[in-house]
N, C-alpha and C positions, 0 to 999 in steps of 0.2 A: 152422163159420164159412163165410160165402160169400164165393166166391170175384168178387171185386171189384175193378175199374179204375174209378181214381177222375183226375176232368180237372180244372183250375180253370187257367184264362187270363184272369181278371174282372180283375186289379190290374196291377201294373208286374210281376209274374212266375209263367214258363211252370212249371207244377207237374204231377207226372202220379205217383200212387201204386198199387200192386196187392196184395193181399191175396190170393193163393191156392196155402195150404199152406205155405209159408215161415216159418221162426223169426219172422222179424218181418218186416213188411212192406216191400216195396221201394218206391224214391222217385226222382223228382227234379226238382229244382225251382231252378232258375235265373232268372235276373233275363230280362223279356222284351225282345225288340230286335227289330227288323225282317223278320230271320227266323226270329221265331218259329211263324209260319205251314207256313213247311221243317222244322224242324225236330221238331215234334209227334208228330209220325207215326211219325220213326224213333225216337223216345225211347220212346213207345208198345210200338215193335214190341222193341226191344233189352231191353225189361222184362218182355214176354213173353215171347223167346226166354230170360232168363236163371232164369226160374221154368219152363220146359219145357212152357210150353202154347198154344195157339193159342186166337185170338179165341172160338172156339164152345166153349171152355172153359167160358169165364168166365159165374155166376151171371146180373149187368147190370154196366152202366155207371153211376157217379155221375157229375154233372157241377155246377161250382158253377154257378148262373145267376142273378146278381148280388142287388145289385146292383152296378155297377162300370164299370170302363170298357167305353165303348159297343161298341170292334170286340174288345176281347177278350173279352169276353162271349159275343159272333155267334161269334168264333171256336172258343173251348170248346163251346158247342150246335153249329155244324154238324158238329165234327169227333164226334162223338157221335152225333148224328145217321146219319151215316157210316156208323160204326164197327157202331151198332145194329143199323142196318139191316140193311146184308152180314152179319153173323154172327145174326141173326134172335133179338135179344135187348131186355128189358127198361130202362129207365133208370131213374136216382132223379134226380131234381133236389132237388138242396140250395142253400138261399139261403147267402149269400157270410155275412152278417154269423153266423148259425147256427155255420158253419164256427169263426168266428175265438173264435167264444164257448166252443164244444168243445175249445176248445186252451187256453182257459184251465186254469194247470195245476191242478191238484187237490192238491198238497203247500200250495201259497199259499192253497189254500180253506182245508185243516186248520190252517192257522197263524194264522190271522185270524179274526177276528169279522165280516169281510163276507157280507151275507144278501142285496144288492142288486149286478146288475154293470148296465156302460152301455157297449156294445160301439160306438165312433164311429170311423170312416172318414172319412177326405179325399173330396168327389166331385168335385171340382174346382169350377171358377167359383164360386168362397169361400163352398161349399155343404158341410154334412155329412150322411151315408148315418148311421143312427142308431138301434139299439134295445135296450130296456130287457131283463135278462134277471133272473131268480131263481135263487142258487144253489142246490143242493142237495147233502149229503153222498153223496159216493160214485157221483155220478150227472152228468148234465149239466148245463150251465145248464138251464133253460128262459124261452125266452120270454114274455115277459107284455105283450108291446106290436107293434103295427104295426110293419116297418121307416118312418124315418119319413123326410123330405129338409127342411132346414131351412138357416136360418143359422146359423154359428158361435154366435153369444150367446143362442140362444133353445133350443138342445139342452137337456132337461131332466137336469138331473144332482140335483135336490133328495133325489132320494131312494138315490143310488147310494154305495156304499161304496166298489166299486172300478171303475176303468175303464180300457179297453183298447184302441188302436185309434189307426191312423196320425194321427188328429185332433188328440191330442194337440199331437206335434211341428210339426204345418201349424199350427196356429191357438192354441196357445199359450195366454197370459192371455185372449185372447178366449173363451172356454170358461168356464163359470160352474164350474169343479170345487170343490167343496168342499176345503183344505185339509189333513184328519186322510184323506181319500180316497188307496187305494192307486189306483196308477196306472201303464200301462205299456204304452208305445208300440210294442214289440218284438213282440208278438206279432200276425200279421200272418194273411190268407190263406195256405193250406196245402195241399197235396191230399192231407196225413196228417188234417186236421180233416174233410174230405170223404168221407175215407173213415172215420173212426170214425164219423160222423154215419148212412152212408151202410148200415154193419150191422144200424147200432139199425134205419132205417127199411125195412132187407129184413125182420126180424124181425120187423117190427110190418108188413109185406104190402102197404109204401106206393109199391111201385115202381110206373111205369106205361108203357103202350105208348111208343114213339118216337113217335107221332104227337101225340102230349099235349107234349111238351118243349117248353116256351116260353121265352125270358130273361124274365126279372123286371127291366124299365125302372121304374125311380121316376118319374123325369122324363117329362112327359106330351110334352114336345117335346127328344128328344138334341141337334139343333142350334139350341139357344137363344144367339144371341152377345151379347157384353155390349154390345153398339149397342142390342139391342133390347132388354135391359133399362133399358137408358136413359132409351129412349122411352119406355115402358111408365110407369116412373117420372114423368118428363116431364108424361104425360097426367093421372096421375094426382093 
């Protein structure tokens, strides 16, 4: 298994996981505040010193890269960036919604007859982050759709059996969910999904230089305010 630090600062929380040689992985993942900019670094390093290895250890770096919130996003990429750099190693960029799908748990796949999942996030300004996945026994979801950015009532859920994802609780009846649909809001961004995601994709040889690392923006303008949607409205 490779040995792996995985970042995710896309949501409302600072998350930092590592994989190397460890019964089970080490973690931690706290709700984010003001400084969590300060605090990344040492949480970082206190997870490496408590597995006994230093940066030039480690295999690469995962990092979610969203989509999600605009500066935690920047934040998780640059501090990766960083991190890559000085220790002259590889990265994996994993999309956020990917993440939350791989935490779907897998006791709930064996117990149900859901074949279809609908992973939906909050993106704020009464927008959802959105995409379709396929389950599979013993495996991970996979994808079968664009991440997509929408309104609350136009997310497609026609064909999902179950769904997952802060959406839920923001927006509520607004969401077309079918009612026989399993559903659950709890499982959230992770830097434990980051890093399961983050194995498969060393195995499959999907890592790439630091110089590749981009966030993944949905939104074609971050400071869109709702004045100008207004207008926008307005003209139209």
């Amino acid at each position: 298994m490779a040995r792996l630090l995985a970042i995710d600062t896309s949501s409302s929380w600072c998350s930092v996981a590592l994989s190397a040689g460890t019964a089970k992985p080490l973690f931690r993942h706290e709700k984010l505040s003001a400084t969590a900019s300060q605090n990344l670094l040492p949480w970082i390093e206190a997870l490496l010193q408590e597995a006994e290895i230093d940066p030039q250890d480690l295999d690469a770096i995962a990092v979610g890269v969203g989509p999600g919130a605009f500066t935690g996003v920047r934040l998780g990429v640059a501090v990766t960036q960083g991190l890559a750099l000085s220790a002259n190693l590889p990265v994996i960029p994993v999309i956020s919604l990917d993440a939350i799908a791989a935490q779907f748990n897998h006791k709930d796949q064996a117990n149900s007859s859901a074949k279809n999942l609908v992973v939906a996030i909050d993106a704020r300004m009464d927008e959802v982050y959105w995409a379709q996945y396929q389950l599979q026994s013993n495996a991970f979801p996979k994808r079968i759709s664009d991440v997509k950015l929408s309104s609350p009532e136009t997310v497609d859920f026609s064909e999902a059996d179950a769904v997952i994802g802060s959406a839920i609780v923001e927006f509520g009846n607004r969401l077309a969910i079918p009612k026989t649909t399993i559903q659950n809001a709890q499982i959230g961004i992770h830097s434990l999904g980051i890093l399961m995601l983050a194995q498969i994709m060393w195995d499959q040889d999907l890592q790439i230089s630091v110089d590749r690392l981009e966030p993944l923006y949905i939104r074609n303008k971050v400071a869109f305010t709702t004045e100008e949607r207004l207008q926008n409205t307005l003209v139209k």
